[in-house]
N, C-alpha and C positions, 0 to 999 in steps of 0.2 A: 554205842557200838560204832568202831569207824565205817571209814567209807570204804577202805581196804577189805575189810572183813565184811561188809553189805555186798560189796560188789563179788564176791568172794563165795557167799550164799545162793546170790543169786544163781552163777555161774555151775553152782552145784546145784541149786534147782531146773536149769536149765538142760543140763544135760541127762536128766531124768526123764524129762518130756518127752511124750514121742517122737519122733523123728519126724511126723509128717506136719507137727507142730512149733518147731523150732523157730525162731525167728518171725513168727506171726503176730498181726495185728489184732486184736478182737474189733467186732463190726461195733460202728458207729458215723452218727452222724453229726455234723458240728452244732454245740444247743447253746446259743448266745444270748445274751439279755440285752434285746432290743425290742424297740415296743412293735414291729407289726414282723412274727416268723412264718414264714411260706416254704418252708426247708422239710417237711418230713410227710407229707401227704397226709395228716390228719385232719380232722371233721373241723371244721371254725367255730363250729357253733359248739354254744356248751349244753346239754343233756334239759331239755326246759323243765319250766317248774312241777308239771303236769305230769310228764313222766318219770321226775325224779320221785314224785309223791310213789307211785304205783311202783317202782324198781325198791323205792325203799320199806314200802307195804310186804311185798316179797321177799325182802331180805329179810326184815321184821319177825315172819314167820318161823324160821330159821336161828334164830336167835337162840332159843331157851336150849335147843337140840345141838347148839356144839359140843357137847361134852360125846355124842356118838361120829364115827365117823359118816362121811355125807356116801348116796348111793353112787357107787364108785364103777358103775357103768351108762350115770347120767338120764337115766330111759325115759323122763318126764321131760328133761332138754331139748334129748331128741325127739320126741315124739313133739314136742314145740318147732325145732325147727323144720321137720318135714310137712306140717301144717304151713309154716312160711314158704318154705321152697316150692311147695305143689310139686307137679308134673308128677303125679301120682307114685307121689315117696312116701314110705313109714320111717318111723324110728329103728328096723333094724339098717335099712339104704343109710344111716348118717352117723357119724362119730364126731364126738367133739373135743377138745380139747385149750391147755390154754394158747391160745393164739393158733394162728395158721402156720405158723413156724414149726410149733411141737407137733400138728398135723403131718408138716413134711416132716419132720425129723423121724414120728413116730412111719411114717413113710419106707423112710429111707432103711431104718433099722430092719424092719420086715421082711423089704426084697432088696434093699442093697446090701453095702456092707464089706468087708475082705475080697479082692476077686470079683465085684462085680462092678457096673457101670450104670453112669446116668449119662443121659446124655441132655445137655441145652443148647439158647441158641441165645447167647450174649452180643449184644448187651441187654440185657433183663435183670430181673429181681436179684441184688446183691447178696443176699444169704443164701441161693440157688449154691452157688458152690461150696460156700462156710458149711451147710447143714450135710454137703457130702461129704467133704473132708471132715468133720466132728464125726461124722458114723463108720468111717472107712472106706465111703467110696468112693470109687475116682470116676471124679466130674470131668465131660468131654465136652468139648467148647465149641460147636458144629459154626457159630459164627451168623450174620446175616446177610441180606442182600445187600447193595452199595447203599439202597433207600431204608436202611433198619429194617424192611418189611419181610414177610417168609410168604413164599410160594407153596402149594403144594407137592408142586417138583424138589424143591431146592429143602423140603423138610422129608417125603419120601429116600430121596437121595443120599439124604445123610444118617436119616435112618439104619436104612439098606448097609451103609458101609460100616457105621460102629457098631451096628449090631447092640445096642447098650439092655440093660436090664429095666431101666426106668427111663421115662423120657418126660422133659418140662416142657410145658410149653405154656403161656401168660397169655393171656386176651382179660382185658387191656392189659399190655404191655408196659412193664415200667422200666425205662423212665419216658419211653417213647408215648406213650397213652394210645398208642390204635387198639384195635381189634382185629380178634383172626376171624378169615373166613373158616364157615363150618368143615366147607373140602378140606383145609389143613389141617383139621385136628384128623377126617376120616383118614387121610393119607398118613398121617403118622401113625395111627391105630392100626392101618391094612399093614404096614409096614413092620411096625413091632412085634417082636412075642412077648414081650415082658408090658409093664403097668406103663400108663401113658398118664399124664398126670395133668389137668388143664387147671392153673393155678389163675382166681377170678376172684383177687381181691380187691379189685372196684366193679365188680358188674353191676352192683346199684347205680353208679353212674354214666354207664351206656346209653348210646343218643337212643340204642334201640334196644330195649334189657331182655327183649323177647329172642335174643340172636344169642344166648347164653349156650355154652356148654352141657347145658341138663339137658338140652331137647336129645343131645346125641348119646342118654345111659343107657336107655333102653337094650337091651342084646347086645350092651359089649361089656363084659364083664371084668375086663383090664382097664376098663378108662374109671377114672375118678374126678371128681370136680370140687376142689379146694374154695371154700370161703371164707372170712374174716365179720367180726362185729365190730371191728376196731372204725371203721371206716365211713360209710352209712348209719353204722347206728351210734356213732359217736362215742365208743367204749376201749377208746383204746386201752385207758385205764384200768378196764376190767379185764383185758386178757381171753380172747374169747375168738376159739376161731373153731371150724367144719369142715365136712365131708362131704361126700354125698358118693358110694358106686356100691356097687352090689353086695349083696348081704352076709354074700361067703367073705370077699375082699372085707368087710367091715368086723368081721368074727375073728379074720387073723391079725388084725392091728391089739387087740385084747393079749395077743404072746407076749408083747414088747413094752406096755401101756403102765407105766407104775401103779401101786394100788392107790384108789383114793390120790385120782391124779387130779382130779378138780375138786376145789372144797366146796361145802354148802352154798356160801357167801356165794359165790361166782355163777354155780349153778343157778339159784335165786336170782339174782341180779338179772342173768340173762334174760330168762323166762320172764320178768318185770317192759325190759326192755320190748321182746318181740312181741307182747301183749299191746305195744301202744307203736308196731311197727308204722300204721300209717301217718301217726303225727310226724315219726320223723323222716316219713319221705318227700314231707313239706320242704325240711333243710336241704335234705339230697335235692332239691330240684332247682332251690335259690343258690347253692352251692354247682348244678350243672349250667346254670345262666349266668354265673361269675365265670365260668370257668370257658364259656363262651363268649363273655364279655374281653377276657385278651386275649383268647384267639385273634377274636375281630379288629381290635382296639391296634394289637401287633404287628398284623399284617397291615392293616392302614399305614404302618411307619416303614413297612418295606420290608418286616423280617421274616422270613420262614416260620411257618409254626402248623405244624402239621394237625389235622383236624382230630378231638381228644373224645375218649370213650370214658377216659377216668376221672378225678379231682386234680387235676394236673396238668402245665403244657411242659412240652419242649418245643423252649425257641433256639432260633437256628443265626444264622447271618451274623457271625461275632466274631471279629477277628482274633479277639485276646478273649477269652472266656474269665481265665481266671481275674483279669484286671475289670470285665464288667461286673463281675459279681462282688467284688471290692467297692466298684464305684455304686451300685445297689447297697450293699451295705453301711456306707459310708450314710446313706441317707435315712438308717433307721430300721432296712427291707433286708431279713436272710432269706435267700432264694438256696434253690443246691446247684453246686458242681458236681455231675455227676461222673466228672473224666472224660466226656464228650468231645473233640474238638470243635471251639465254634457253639457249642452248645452250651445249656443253663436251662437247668429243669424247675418250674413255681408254682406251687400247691393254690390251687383255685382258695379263695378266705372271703369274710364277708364281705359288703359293697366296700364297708370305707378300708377294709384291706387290700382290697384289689384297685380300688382308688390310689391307694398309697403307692403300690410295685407299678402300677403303669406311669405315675407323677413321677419316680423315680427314674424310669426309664427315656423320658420325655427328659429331667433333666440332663442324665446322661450321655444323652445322644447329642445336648445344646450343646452341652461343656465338653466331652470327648470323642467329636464326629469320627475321629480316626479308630476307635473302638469297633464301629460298624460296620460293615460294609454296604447296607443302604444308607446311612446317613452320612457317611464322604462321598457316594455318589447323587445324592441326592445336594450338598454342599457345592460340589462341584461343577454341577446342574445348574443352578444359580449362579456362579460368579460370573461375570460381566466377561 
């Protein structure tokens, strides 16, 4: 075929598309082959041996029974993970699904959609807007404070004036890694009529996991609290994400929900997984002392890095972002751009990964002081 006639197809597939899809990128992040990656906030650790035996015991089970479809309302999943979550949940309080993503999508389909609105507070979760614009609805961009942070004035506020059908709000925030206070989620909830959605896909790694979104399900029946396996329990691989809000709320995600939307396999896999949850919050805790370790390690070199709730920092003090994260690269270490200025977001990894991004950084700042702006003042400091 030429390239007249390719370009030519395309062009004609192109203008088939929807209109609100024309010209779009599909999400991605960049996946290089170098040997130490800190670019996508997953778990360092791989799956130990111990639990893989018990994850593959349960899958095992499962085996002879593909030939039926799997129970396509998951009610053993859930009733697993309401046992993990506590704060006195059943299996009808939780829905699962694959990832946290099909959670909001199946979200979005529900009560967004044609005509209605979500409303966020970017910069946060990059598929926060992809998964409105896939469903129909238009994402409203309320913005943050000049410090990334939200107030509970500055999220009532914005509330109040979109008026939106859905509302996001992340604790821990990504890429920024804080946490909300509790009054910010009430102020959005007094504030809303429509679902308030608190998306807490690293709450395992909270300096204080007791400051979760669940404490506040009780008697609101619009609020919901999104979780992930990908994270904490190391499965990204498996596709595995949650729920957790009221029972009516969890009856209507079933309108929208394909049939036999999770297979056996995955089902099985999970239920292996939260069976052996406490071995892996041995990792999650060597993974929140990494992730502690460049905080510490960062700010000793003079850069901004504001204190993290998730597997993740954001550092700050960069004058070229995009040329530090070249010169990180350069030496082996993918960190993310996350379009920040000044900024560079790095996925907390084991010691000698995190060994690796701060020796990196240390070179970086020998070899190009002017990259920084603590390390040319700090050079400057020194000259004679």
């Amino acid at each position: 075929m030429s390239t007249e006639s390719t370009r030519g197809r395309e062009s004609e597939i192109e203008s088939l598309l929807r209109d609100d899809l024309r010209g779009q990128s599909p999400y991605g992040a960049p996946q290089l082959d170098v040997p130490v990656q800190l670019n996508t906030n997953e778990n360092a650790y791989a799956i130990p041996e111990d639990v893989a035996a018990v994850v593959a015991e349960f899958i095992g089970r499962e085996l002879r029974g593909l030939n039926r479809y799997p129970d396509r309302d998951a009610v053993a999943l859930r009733t697993d993970l309401a046992s993990y979550l506590g704060h006195g949940l059943t299996a009808d309080h939780v829905w699962a699904a694959n990832g946290s993503n099909e959670i909001l999508q199946q979200l979005l389909q529900a009560f967004g959609g044609p005509g209605r609105t979500v409303l966020g507070f970017m910069p946060s979760y990059s598929m926060h807007p992809l998964l409105a614009r896939g469903t129909g609805t238009a994402f409203v961009d309320a913005g943050r404070e000049a410090d990334y942070t939200l107030s509970p004035a500055y999220v009532r506020e914005a509330v109040v004036e979109h008026d939106p059908d859905l509302v996001f709000l992340v604790s821990p925030n990504n890429p920024t890694g804080t946490a909300l206070d509790a009054d910010v989620i009430d102020a959005a909830y007094e504030a809303a009529r429509g679902i308030v959605i608190v998306d807490e896909a690293y709450a395992e790694f909270a300096r204080d996991p007791r400051s979760t979104a669940l404490n506040r399900l009780e008697g609101r029946r619009r609020l919901v609290v999104t979780r992930t396996m990908s994270k904490a329990f190391a499965f990204a691989g498996a596709r595995v994400g949650y729920l957790a809000a009221d029972p009516e709320l969890v009856e209507k995600l079933l309108l929208v929900r394909l049939p036999y939307h999770l297979s056996s396999i995955t089902q099985a896999a999970a239920r292996g997984a939260l069976a052996c949850a406490p071995q892996l919050q041995a990792e999650v805790d060597e993974l929140k002392h990494q992730r502690d370790r460049i905080v510490k390690n960062l700010r000793a070199k003079g850069l901004p890095v504001a204190d993290s709730d998730a597997n993740f920092v954001l550092v700050g003090g960069l004058r070229d972002a995009a040329a530090v994260w070249r010169a990180i690269l350069d030496q082996g270490v993918l960190i993310r751009d996350v379009g920040l200025p000044g900024r560079l977001r790095i996925t907390a990894g084991t010691e000698e990964e995190t060994t690796a991004v701060l020796d990196a950084f240390d070179t970086a700042m020998e070899q190009r002081p002017e990259l920084f702006d603590s390390a040319t003042e700090l050079q400057q400091e020194q000259q004679p």
